[in-house]
N, C-alpha and C positions, 0 to 999 in steps of 0.2 A: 352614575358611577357603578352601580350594584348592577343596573342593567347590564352594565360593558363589560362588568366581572361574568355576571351568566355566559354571555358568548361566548368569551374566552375559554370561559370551564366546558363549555359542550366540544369545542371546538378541540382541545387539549386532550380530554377524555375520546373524542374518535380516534385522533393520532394514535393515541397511545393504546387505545384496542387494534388500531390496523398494525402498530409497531409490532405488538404479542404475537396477534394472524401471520404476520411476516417472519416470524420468529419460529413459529410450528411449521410452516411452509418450507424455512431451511432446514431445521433437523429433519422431518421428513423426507426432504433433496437428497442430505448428505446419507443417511440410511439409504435409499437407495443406491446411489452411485455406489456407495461404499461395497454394496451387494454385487455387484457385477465382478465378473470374470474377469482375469487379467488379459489386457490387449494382445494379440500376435503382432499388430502392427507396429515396425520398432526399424524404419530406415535408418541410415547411417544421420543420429545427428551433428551438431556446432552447437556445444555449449557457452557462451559467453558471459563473459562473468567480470565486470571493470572495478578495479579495484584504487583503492585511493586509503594509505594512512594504514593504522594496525588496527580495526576494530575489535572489539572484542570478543574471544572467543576465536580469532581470526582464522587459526590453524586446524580447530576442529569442524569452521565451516567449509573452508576449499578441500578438507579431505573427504569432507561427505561427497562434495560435486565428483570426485573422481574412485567413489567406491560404489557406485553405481550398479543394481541389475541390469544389466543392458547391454547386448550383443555387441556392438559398435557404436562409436561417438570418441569425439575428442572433446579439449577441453581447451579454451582460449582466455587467458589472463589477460587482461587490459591494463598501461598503466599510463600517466600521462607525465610520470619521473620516472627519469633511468636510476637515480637515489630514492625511489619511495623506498621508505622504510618495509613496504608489504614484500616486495621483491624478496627479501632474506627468506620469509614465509613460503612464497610459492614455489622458488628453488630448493626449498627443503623439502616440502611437499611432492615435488615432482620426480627429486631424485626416490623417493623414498615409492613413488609409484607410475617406475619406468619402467616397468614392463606387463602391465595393467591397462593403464590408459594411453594415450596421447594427449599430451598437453604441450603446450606454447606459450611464451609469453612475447606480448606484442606492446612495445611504448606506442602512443597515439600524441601526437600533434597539439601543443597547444592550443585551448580552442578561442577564436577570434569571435566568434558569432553565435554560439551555441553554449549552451551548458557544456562544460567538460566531459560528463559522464554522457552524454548525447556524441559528444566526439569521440568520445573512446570507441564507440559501441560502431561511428563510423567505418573509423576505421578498421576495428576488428571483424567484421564483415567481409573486410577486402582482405583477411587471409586464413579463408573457410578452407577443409578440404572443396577438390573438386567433386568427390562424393560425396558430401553432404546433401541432405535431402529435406533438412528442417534443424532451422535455427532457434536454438532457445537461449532464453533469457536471464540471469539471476544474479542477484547482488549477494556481495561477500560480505555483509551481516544478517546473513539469514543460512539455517543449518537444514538441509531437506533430508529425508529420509532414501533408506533404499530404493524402495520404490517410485520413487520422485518422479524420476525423468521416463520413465515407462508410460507411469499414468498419465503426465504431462501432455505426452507426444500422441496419446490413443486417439482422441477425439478431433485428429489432425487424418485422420480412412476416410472421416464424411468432406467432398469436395464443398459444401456450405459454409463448413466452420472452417472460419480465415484464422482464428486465433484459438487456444488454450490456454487458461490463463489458472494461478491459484491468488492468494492471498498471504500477509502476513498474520502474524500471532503472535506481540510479544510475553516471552516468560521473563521472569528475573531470578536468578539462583538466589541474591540475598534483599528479597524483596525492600521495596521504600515506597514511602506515601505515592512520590513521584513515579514510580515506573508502575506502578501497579493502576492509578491514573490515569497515565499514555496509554497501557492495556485497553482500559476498559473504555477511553477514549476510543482507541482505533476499534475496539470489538462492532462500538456500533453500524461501522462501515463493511467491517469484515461478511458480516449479514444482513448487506445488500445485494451479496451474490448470490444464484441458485438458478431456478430452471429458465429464466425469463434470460434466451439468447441477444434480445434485440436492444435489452437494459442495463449488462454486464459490461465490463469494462474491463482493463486489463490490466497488470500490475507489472509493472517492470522489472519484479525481482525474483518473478515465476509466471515467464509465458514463453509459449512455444508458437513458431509459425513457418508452415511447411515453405520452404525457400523459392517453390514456383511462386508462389503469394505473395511473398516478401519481393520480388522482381519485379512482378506484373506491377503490383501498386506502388512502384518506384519508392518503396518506404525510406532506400538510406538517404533520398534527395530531400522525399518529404520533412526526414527531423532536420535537416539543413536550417537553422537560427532558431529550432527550438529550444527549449529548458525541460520540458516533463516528454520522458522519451513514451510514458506508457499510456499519458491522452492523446500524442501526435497518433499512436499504432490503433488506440479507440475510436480515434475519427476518422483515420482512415480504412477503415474496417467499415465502418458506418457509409462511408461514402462511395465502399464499394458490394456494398451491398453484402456482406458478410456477417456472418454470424460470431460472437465470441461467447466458448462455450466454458463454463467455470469446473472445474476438478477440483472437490474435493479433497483429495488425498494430494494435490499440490499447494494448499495450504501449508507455510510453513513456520517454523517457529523460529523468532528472533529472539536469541536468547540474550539479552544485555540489561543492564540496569542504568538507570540514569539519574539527573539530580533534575531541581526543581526549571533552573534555567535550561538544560535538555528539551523537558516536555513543554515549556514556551513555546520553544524556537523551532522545534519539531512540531508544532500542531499549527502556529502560525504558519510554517514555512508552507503544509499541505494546503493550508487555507487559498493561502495566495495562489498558489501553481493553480487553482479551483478557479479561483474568480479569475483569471486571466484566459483558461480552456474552458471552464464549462461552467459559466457564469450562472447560466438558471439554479445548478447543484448548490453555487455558492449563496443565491436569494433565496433559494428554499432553506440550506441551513440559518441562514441570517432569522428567517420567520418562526421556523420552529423551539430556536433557541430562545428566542427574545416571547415569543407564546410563553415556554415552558415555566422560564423562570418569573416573568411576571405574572402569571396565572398563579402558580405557587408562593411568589411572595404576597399578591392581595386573599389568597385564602389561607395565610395562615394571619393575615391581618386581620382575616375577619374572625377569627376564631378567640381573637384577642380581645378585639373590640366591640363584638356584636353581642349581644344577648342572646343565651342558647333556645331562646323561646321563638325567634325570626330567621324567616325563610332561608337570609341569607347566609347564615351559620349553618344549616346542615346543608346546602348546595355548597360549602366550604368544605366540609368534612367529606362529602359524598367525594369531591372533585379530589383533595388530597388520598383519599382510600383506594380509589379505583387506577389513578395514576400508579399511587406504588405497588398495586397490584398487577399490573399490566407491565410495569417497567420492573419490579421484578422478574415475573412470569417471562417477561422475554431474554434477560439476563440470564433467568436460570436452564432454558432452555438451546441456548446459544452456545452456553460453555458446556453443555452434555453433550452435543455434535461437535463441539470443538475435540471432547476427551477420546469418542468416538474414532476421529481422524488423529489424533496425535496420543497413542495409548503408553509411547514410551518415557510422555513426558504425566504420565497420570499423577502423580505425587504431586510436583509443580501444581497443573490446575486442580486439586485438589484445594490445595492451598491458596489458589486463587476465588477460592468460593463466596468467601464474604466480600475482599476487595469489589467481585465483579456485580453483586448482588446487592451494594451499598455505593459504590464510585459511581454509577449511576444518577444518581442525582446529583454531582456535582460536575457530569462532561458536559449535558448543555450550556454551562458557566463558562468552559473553558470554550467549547466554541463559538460562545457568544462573542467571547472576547476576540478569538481569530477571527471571524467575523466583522470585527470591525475592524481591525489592525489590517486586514486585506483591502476592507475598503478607502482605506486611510493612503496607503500607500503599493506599490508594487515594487518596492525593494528587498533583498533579502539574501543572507550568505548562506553559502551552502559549498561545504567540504573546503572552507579558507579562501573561495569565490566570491566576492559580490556582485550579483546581479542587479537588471532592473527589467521587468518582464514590461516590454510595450505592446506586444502582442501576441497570440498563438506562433506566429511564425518569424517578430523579430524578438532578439535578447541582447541584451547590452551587457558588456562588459565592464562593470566599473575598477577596481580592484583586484588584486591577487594578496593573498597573505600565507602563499605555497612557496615562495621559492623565486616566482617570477615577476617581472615588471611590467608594465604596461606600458605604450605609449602610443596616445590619444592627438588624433583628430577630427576634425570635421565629418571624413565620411568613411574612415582605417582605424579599426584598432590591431596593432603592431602588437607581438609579445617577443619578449626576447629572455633569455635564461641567460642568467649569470653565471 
């Protein structure tokens, strides 16, 4: 047993040095990007933005998407109810910024086959300007900055990079155990992006992709009976041999809070969508987590039960020191490029400092737990949706708790609106 504790410990302690190294490799990424000159290149873009419900904050998100630095672009609202309550939102919005932007609002089709917000995004597609030159991407609980869709769209000049993509960032104006948690939960993902083209991925709620691209690779057929619009756009990116390049300054921040049941159901929900597209991502977290935590609980078991006089107590001590060392150290360097890219929100991750330099040692717990909850099942609601994810490319329909009915056979699922 002591021997299978050593492995474990050497094994935990690499991770969590290459975690740190990975950690210094992004703030030094985001320092440079952040160093460069503002782009010229800025075609006409299609903002798309599907919205569903009043999220939080809702009003000072879709006004950021349309107070934009940027010569030309429109703005296309998505909904999948002529009643959603967001409607009142974006009609006040729009009048308030009709002679600024161009924006639309488009209902979309209920979806038989696909995630909803996969069909939103279909059919919002099919009513781009004819000008447009590059399609972006972004969901309406997340607030971007001025600069957003500039930087977004720059790294779209090199014909290589098929995408641009940023990330999220949750803040919470009146922090809780629970949102602050989700944070530092999603942080660990957040910096997995940076210079490595061929290993980044793309996030569906800040990517750009120039609309010759988006043709060629037949992308709107491709998400046809998907669920995750932004692993369909990463694999096929990958499959056609393109690059997706991460921006910095397109990181952005969602600013909401949430309760305990929230960060469940949202770290499960990510999980799942993982083991269904990118299954290895999902057995690497499964290994890592289930390392972390039982490395950490037989060394603090030994430190309990061991006499301080054998071997195996200070290779206990050594393996807890050096983890929190490393797992700080990459914490605290993660959220300095974070403050770096998002300076208006300084105060906020100010304030986030202990959360994100302490929750740490309790997100591999949480996705241990996702982790298995994914492997248990492939079911899962999402926006008063129930799905069942059967593959990358089918999705079932089980349930609606929007408004709508379903009605199910053999090889149709039917919606009808009451």
């Amino acid at each position: 047993m002591i021997f299978v504790f050593y492995i474990f410990a050497v094994v935990l302690i690499w991770f969590s040095f290459r975690s740190f190294r990975g950690g210094i490799n992004f703030l030094a990424y985001v320092r440079s990007e952040l160093s460069k000159a503002s782009s010229s290149f800025t075609p006409f873009a299609s903002v798309i933005v599907p919205c569903k419900g009043l999220d939080e904050g809702i009003d000072e998100n879709l006004s950021a998407l349309l107070e934009q630095d940027y010569p030309a672009y429109e703005v296309i609202f998505v909904v999948d109810d002529e009643n959603d309550d967001a409607i009142r939102v974006i009609d006040e919005i729009r009048q308030k910024h009709d002679r600024d932007t161009l924006a639309q609002l488009v209902v979309a089709p209920k979806a038989v086959e696909s995630a909803q917000k996969v069909e939103n995004l279909r059919e919002a597609v099919l009513h781009v300007s004819d000008e447009s030159q590059v399609f972006v991407f972004a969901d309406s609980d997340a607030r971007p900055p001025k600069d957003w869709l500039v930087s977004l769209v720059a790294p779209l000049a090199d014909q290589k990079v098929g995408a641009a993509t940023g990330y999220r960032w949750f803040i919470s104006l009146k922090p809780t155990f629970a949102s602050e948690l989700r944070s530092a939960w999603n942080a660990s993902i957040a910096s997995a992006l940076g210079p490595n083209l061929k290993s980044n991925f793309c996030w569906g709620g800040s990517t750009a992709i120039h609309r010759e691209v988006f043709e060629k690779i037949d992308m709107r057929e491709k998400w046809r009976g998907t669920l995750s619009d932004d692993f369909a756009v990463t694999r096929a990116m990958r499959e056609a041999g393109l690059d997706v390049y991460f921006v910095p300054k397109a990181l952005i921040a969602s600013v909401e809070s949430c309760t305990f049941g929230g960060l469940v159901e949202f770290t499960t929900r990510q999980m799942k969508i993982t083991r269904v597209y990118a299954s290895h991502l999902w057995k690497l977290s499964f290994f890592g987590s289930a390392l972390f935590n039982v490395t950490l609980i037989l060394a603090a078991s030994l430190l309990i039960l061991t006499a301080a006089a054998r071997p195996a107590f200070w290779v206990a001590v050594a393996t807890i020191l050096l983890v929190i060392f490393f797992s700080i150290g990459k914490s605290w360097v993660r959220l300095k490029a974070v403050q770096l890219i998002l300076p208006q929100y300084s105060r906020e991750l100010r304030r986030q400092f202990l959360p994100q330099n302490t929750l740490w040692l309790l997100a591999p717990a949480v996705f241990l737990y996702n982790c298995i909850a994914a492997g248990l099942s492939r079911k899962m609601t999402w926006r008063n949706v129930h799905y069942e994810l059967v593959s990358p490319s089918e999705t079932k329909i089980l349930d609606r708790t929007d408004g709508s009915k379903l009605r199910l056979n053999k090889s149709t699922v039917d919606v009808k609106i009451d």
